[in-house]
PARO-168405 format. One record per residue (C-alpha): residue number from 1; x, y, z; residue in three letters. Coordinates in steps of 0.25 Angstrom, whole numbers, plus 5000, padded with zeros to 4 digits. Layout:
<nodes>
NODE     k      x      y      z     r
NODE   NUM      X      Y      Z   ala
...
</nodes>
This chain:
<nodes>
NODE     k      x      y      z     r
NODE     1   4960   5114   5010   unk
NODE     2   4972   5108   5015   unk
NODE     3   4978   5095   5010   unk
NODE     4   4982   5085   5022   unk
NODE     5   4988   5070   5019   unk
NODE     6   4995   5061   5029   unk
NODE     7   5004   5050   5024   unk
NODE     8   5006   5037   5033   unk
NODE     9   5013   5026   5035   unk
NODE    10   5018   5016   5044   unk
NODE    11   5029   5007   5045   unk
NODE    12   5033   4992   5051   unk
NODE    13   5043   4985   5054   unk
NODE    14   5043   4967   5051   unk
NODE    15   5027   4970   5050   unk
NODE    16   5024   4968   5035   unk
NODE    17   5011   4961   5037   unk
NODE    18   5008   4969   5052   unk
NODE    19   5008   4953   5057   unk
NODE    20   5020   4957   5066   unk
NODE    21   5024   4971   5074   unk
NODE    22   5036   4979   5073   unk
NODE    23   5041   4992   5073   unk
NODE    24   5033   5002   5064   unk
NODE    25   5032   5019   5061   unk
NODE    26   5024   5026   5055   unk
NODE    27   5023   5040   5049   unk
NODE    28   5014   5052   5044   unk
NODE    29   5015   5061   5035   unk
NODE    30   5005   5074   5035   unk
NODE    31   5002   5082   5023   unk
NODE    32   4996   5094   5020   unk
NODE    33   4994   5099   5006   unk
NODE    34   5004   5093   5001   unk
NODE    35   5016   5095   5013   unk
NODE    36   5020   5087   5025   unk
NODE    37   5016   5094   5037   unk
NODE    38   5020   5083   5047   unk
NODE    39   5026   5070   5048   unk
NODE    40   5026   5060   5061   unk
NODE    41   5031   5045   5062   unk
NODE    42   5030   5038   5075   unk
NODE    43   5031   5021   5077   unk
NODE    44   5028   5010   5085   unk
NODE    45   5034   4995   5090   unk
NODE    46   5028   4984   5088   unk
NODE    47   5017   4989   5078   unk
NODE    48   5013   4986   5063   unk
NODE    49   5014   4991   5050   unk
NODE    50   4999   4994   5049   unk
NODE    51   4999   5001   5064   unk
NODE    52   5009   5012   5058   unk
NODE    53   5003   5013   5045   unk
NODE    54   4990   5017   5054   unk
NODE    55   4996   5024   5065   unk
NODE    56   5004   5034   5056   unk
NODE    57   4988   5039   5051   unk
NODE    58   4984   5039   5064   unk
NODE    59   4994   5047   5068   unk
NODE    60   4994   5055   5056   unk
NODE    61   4980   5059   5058   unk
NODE    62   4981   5061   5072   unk
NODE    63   4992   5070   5068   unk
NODE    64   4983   5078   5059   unk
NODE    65   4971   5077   5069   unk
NODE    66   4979   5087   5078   unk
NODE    67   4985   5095   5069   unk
NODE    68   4975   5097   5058   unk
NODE    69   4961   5095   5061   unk
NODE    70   4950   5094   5054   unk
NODE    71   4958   5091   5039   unk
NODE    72   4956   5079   5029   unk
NODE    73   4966   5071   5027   unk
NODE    74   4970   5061   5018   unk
NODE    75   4980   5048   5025   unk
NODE    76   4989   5042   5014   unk
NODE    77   4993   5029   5018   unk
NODE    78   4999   5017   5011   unk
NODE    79   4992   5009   5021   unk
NODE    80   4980   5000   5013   unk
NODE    81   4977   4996   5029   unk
NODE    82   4975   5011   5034   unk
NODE    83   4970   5017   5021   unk
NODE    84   4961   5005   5017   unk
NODE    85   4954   5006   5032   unk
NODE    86   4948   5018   5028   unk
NODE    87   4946   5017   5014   unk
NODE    88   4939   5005   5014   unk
NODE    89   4934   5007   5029   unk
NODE    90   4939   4995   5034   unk
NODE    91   4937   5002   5048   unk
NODE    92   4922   5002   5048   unk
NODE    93   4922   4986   5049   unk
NODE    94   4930   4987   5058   unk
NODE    95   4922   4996   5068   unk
NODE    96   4911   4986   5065   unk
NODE    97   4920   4975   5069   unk
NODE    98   4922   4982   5082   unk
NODE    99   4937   4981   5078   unk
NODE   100   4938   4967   5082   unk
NODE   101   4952   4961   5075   unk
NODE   102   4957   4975   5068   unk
NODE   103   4969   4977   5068   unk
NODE   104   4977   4989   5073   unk
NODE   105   4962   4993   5078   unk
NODE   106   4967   5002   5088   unk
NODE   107   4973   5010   5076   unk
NODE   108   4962   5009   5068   unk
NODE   109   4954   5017   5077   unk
NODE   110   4962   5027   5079   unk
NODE   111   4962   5031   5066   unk
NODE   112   4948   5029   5063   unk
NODE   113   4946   5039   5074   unk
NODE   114   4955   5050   5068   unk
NODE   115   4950   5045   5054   unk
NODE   116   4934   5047   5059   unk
NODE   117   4940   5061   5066   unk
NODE   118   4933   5073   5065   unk
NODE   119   4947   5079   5063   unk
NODE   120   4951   5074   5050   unk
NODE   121   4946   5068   5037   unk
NODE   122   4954   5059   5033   unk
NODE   123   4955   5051   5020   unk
NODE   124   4965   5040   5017   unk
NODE   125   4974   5036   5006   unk
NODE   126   4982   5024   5001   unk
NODE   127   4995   5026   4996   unk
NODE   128   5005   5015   4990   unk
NODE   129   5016   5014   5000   unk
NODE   130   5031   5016   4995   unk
NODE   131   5026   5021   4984   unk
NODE   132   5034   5035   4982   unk
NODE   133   5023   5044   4989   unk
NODE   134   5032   5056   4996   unk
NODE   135   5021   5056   5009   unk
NODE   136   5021   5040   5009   unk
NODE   137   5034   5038   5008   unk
NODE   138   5039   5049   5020   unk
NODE   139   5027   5043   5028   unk
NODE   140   5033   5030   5025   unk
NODE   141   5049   5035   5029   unk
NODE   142   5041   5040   5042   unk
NODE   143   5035   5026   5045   unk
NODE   144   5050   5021   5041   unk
NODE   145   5058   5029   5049   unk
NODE   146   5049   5029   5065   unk
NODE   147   5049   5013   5061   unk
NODE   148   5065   5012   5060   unk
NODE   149   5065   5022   5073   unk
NODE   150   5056   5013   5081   unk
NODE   151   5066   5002   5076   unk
NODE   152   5077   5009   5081   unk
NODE   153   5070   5014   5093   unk
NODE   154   5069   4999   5098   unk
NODE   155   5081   4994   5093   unk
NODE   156   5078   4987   5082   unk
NODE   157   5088   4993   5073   unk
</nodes>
């Protein structure tokens, strides 16, 4: 059976704490047994650090939903906000809750849908960012470089 992995990230601008906005990126990387298949980045004005960090697994598994059906997949992120969601099933309470006061909900959703997909099983993984891990570290660069372009893009640098 195959092996599939996608390595996130996300990346922010003056938002250590995601109390302010700025200019973020994010980036996947998509594995399969053990060789990138396909990279994307993309970014946004005026987001968070936690936005990107969960919008490059959204899109990572939108990606995969298209392109590989049907897989299981495991989601490394460095992300204890996206990764401990799951693992500890923050989302469940929640769902109770009606959603009232979560943050990023609209997010959250979107990736509970394609996490809940028929299409994919999916299990996620917490790595130790900037830690020297190849797929982390060029999800990272990823993230990095579609936050400069965003920078440059509006003038800011």
């Amino acid at each position: 059976m195959d092996k599939y992995q996608i390595w996130t990230d996300g990346s922010c601008n003056n938002n250590p704490s995601n109390a302010t906005k700025g200019f973020g990126g994010w980036g996947f990387v998509l594995i399969k047994n053990d060789k990138v298949i396909f990279e994307d980045l993309g970014f946004e004005k005026e987001t968070t650090s936690n936005r990107m960090e969960m919008l490059a697994v959204i899109k990572g598994l939108n990606y995969v939903t298209h392109s590989h059906p049907n897989i299981k997949i495991e989601v490394y992120s460095d992300s204890a906000y996206v990764v401990n969601c799951f693992i500890e099933r923050w989302y469940i309470r929640w769902q109770e809750m009606d959603w009232d006061e979560v943050k990023n909900s609209d997010l959250w959703k979107e990736m509970l849908y394609l996490y809940h997909s028929k299409l994919l099983r999916v299990k996620f993984v917490k790595v130790k960012g900037h830690s020297g891990v190849v797929h982390n570290e060029r999800a990272d660069y990823l993230a990095g470089q579609a936050r400069k372009h965003n920078l440059i893009l509006n003038g800011v640098v």
